[in-house]
RODO-2510 file (C-alpha; in nm, 4 decimals, decimal comma):
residues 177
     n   res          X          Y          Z
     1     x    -4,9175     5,4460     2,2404
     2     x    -5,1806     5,3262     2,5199
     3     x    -5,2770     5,0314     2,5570
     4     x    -5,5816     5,1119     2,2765
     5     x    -5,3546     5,1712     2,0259
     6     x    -5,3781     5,5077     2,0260
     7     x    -5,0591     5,7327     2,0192
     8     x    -5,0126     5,9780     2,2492
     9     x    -4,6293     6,0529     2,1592
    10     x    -4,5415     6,1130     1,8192
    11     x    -4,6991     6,0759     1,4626
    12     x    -4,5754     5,7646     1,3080
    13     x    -4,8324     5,5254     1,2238
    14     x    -4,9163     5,2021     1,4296
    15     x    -4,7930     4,8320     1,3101
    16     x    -5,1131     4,6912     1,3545
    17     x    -5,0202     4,3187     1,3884
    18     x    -4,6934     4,4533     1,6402
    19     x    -4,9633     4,6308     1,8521
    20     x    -5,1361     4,3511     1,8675
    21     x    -4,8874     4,1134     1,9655
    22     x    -4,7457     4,3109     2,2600
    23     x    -5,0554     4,4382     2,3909
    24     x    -5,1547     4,1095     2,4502
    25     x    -4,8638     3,9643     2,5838
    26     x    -4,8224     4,2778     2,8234
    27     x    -5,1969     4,1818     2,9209
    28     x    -5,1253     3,8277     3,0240
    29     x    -4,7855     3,9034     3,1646
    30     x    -4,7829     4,2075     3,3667
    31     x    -4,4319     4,1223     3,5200
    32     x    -4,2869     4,1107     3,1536
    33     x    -4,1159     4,5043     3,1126
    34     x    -4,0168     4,4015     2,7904
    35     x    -4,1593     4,1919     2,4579
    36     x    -3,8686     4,1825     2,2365
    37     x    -4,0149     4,0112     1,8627
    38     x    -3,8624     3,9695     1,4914
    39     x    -3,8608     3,7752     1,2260
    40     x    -3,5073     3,6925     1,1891
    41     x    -3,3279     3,4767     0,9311
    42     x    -3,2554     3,2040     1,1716
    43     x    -3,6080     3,1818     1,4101
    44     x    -3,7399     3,2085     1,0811
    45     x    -3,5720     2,9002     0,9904
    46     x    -3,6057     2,7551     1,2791
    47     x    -3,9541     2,7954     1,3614
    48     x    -4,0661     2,6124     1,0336
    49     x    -3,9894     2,2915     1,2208
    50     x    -4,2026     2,2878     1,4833
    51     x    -4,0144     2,1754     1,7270
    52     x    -3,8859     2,3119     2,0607
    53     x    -3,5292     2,4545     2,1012
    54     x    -3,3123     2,1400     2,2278
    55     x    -3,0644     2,1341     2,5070
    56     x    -2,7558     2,1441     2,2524
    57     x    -2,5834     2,4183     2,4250
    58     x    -2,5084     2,6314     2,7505
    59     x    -2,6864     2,9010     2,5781
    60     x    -2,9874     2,6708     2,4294
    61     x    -3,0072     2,5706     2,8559
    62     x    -3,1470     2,9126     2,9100
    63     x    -3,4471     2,8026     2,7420
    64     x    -3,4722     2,4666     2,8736
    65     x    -3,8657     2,4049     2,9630
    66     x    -3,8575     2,7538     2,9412
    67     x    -4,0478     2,8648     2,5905
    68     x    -4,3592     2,7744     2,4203
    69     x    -4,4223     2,6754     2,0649
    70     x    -4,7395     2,9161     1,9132
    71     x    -4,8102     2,6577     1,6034
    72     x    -5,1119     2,8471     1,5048
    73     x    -4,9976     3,0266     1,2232
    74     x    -5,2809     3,2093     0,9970
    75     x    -5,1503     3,4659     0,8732
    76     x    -5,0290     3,8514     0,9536
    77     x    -5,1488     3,8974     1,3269
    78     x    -5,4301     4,1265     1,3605
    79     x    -5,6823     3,9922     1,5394
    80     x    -5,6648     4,0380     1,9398
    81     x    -5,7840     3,6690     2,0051
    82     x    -5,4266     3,5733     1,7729
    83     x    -5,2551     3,7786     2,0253
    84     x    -5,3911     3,6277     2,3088
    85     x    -5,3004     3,3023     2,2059
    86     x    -4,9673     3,4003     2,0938
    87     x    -4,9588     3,5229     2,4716
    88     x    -5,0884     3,2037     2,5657
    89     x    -4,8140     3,0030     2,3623
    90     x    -4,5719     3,2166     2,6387
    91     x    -4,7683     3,1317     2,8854
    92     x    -4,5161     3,1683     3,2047
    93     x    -4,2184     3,0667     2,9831
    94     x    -3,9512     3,3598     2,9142
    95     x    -3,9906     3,3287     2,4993
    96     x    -4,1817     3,0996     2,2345
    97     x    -4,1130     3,0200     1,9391
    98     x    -4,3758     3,1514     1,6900
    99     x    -4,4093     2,8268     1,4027
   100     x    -4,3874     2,9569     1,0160
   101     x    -4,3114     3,3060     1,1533
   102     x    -4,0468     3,3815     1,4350
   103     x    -3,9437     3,4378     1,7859
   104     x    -4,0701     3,6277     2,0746
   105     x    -3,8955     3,7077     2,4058
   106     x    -4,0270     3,8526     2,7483
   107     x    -3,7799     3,9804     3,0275
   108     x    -3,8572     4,1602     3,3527
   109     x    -3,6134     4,4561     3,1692
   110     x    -3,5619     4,5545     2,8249
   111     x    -3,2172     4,4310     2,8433
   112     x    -3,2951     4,0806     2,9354
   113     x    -3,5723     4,0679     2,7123
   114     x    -3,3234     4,1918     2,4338
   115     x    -3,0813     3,9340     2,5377
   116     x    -3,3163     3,6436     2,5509
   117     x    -3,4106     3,7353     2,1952
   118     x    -3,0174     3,7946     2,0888
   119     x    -2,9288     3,4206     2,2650
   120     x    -3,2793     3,2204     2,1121
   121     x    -3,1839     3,3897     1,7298
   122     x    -2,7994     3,2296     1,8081
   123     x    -2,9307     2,9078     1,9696
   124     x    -3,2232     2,8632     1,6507
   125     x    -2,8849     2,9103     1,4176
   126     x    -2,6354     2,6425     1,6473
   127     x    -2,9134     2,3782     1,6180
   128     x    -3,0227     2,4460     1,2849
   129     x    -2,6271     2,4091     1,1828
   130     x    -2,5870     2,1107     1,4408
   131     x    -2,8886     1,9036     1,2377
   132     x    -2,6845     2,0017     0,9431
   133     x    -2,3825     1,8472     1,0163
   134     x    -2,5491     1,5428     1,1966
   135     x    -2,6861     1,3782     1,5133
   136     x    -2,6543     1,6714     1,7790
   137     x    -2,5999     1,5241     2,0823
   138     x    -2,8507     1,6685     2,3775
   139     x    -2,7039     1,7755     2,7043
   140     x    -2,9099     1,5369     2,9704
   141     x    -3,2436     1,6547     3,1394
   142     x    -3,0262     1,7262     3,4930
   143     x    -2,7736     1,8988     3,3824
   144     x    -2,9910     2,1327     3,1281
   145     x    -3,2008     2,2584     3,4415
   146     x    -2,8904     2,2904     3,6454
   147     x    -2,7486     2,5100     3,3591
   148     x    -3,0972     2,6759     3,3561
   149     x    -3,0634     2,7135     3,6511
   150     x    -2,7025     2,9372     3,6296
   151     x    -2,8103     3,0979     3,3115
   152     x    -3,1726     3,1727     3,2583
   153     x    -3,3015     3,3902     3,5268
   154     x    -3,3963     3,7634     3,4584
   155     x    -3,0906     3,8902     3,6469
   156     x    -2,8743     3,6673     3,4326
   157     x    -3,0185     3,7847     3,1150
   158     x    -3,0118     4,1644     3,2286
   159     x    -2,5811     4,0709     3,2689
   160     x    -2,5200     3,9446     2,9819
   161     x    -2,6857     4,2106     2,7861
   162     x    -2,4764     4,4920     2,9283
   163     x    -2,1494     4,4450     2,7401
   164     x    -2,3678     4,4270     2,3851
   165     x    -2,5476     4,7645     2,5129
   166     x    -2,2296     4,9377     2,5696
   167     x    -2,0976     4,7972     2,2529
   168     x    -2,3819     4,9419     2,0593
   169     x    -2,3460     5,2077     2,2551
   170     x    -1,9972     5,3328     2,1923
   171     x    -1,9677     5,2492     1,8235
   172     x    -2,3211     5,4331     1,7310
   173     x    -2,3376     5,7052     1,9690
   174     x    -2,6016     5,8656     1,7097
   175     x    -2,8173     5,6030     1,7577
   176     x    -2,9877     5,8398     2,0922
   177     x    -3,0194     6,1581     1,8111
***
């Protein structure tokens, strides 16, 4: 589809509130290839809280003052003003987490943006099972941005996608049919 809405390959019908989302992030972040967005079980969970991802893990460092919190939730998003402030909510951050609905992911290539969403869905589930069990323990301010630092740029992202692409590659080869 253009950026309208209108599509000019194919004859499925549009998502409205999908359109809608990623044309307006695309809009406000023209260096973002790739909006990666679903409402999976655990930033599901997870976003219910409220809260921002913590520093619990290597993984959860990617994210480190690195994702928004949209915590404007009214409803299916179909409105372009609710996309722009869910693009807002991303602001220059790589992902944010969407409150009472899910998570959304931006990368400078599909596969980081994939893997950004693939690591925030695992890092939502760690802390969510972390509160469960107890007190989680935060990994200090420093070292967080150091490990942010090691594991959150684009480049890093578009690596550690690669092995899950080839995975999903060679055990559903119909998947390009």
């Amino acid at each position: 589809m253009d950026h309208n809405g209108v599509v000019v390959h194919g004859r499925r019908p549009v998502n409205r509130a999908a359109f809608v989302i990623h044309a307006q992030v695309h809009e406000a972040r023209p260096d973002a290839v790739a909006a990666a967005h679903a409402h999976s079980v655990h930033g599901k969970s997870f976003s219910s809280l409220g809260i921002p991802l913590a520093p619990l893990t290597q993984d959860a460092c990617a994210f480190y003052e690195d994702h928004g919190i949209y915590d404007d939730y009214a409803g299916v998003v179909n409105e372009t003003v609710e996309g722009k402030r869910v693009a807002a909510a991303i602001g220059d951050h790589k992902a944010a987490i969407l409150k009472n609905h899910g998570l959304i992911t931006v990368g400078g290539s599909v596969s980081s943006a994939a893997w950004w969403f693939v690591t925030m869905e695992r890092s939502c589930q760690a802390q969510l099972l972390a509160m469960a069990a107890g007190e989680p323990q935060e990994i200090d301010p420093a070292t967080a941005r150091l490990t942010h630092s090691q594991v959150g740029s684009d480049l890093a992202g578009w690596f550690q996608f690669r092995p899950l692409w080839e995975q999903t590659v060679a055990s559903s080869p119909d998947v390009f049919d």
